[in-house]
C-alpha positions as CSV (number, residue, x, y, z in Angstrom):
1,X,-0.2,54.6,21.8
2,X,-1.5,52.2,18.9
3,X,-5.3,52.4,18.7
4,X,-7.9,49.2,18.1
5,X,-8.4,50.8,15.0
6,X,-4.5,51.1,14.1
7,X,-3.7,47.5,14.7
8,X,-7.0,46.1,12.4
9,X,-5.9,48.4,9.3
10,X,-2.2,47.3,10.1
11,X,-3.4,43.5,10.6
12,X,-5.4,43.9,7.1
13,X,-1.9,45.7,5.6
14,X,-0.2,41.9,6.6
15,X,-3.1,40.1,5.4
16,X,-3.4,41.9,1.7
17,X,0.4,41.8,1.7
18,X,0.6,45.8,1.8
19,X,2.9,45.0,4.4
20,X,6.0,42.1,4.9
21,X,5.6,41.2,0.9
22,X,8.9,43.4,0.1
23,X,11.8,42.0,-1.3
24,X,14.1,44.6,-0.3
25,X,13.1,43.4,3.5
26,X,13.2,40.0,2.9
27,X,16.3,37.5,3.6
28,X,16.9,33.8,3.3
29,X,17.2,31.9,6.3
30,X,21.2,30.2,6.9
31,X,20.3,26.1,5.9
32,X,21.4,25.5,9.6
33,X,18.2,28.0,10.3
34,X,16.3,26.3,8.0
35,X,17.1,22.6,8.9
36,X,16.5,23.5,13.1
37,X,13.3,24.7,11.8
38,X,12.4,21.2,9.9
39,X,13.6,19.6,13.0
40,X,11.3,21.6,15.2
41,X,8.5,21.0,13.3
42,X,9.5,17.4,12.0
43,X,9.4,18.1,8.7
44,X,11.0,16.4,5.6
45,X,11.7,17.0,2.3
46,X,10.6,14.9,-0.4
47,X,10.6,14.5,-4.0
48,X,6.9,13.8,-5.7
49,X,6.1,13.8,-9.6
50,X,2.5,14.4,-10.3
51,X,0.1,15.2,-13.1
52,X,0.5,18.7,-14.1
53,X,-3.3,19.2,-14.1
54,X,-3.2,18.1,-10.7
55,X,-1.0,20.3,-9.7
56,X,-2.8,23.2,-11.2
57,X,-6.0,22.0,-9.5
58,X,-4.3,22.1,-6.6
59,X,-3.1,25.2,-7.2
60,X,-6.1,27.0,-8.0
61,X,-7.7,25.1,-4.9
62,X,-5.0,26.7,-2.7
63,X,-5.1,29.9,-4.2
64,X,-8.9,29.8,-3.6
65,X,-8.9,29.2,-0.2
66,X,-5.7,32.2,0.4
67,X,-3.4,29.9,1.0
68,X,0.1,27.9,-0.1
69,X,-0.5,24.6,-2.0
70,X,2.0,22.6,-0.1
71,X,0.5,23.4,3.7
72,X,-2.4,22.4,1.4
73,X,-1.4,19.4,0.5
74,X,0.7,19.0,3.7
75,X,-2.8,18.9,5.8
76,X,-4.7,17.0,3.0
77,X,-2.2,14.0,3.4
78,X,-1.8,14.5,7.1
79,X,-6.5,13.8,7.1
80,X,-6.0,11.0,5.0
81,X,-3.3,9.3,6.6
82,X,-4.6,9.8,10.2
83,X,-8.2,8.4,8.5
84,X,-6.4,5.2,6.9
85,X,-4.5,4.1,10.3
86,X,-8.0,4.6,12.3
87,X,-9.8,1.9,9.3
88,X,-6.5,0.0,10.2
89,X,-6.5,0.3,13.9
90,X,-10.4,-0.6,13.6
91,X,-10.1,-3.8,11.3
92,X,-7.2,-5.0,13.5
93,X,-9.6,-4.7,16.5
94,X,-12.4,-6.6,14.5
95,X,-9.6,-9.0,14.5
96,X,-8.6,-9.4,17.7
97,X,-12.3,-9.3,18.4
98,X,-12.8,-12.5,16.4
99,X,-10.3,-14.2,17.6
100,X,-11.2,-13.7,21.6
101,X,-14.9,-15.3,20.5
102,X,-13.7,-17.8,18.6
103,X,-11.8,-18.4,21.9
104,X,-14.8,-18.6,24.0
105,X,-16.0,-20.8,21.6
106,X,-13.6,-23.3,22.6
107,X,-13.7,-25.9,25.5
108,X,-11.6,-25.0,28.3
109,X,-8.5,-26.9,28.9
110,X,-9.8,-28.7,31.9
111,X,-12.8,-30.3,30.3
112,X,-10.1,-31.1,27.4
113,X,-7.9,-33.0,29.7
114,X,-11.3,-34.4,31.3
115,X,-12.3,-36.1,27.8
116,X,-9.3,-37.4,27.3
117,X,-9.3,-39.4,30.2
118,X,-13.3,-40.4,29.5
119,X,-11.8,-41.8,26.2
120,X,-8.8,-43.4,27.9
C-alpha cells in the first residue's frame, strides 16, 4: 500500500522530471491521435513570424514561471481576445444605448400624424 509520503516524493519525481522525462519511454502519438486530440480541445495550427527577441522574452518568461511558451502564449492571447470582444460588446451597447434615447427624444407617431393635420 502506497503511503501519503510515497505519493508526494513520487508527485515531486513528475514535477522535477525525475520521472516521465525518458526518451526511451516516450512515443509519438499516430496524427489521427493527434488531430482527435486538436478536435477535442478545438485547437488549430497556425503559422506566426515574430521578433526573435520576442520570442526569447517569451521564452525566458515561460521558462520562469515552469511552463511551455506556447500554453503561454496560448492563454495570453486567449485574456486579450476575451478583453477586446467585452470593450466591443460594451461600445456596441453604448450604441444601442444612444440610439434608444435619441428615440425617446423623438415625438411619437401619433402626435406626428396629429401636426400634420394642424398644418393641413
Amino acid at each position: 500500500m502506497t503511503t501519503r509520503q510515497d505519493a508526494q516524493d513520487n508527485a515531486e519525481m513528475w514535477d522535477n522530471r525525475e520521472l516521465g522525462a525518458s526518451e526511451e519511454h516516450a512515443e509519438a502519438v499516430s496524427p489521427s491521435e493527434a488531430a482527435e486530440y486538436d478536435d477535442m480541445m478545438e485547437l488549430q495550427a497556425i503559422s506566426i513570424r515574430l521578433q526573435k527577441s520576442l520570442l526569447n522574452n517569451l521564452k525566458t518568461i515561460a521558462a520562469h514561471h515552469q511552463i511551455g511558451y506556447q500554453p503561454m502564449v496560448r492563454d495570453l492571447l486567449t485574456r486579450f481576445a476575451e478583453a477586446e470582444m467585452k470593450k466591443i460588446l460594451i461600445e456596441q451597447l453604448n450604441k444601442i444605448d444612444e440610439a434608444q434615447r435619441d428615440r425617446e427624444k423623438t415625438v411619437p407617431v401619433t402626435e406626428f400624424i396629429e401636426d400634420l393635420r394642424n398644418q393641413a
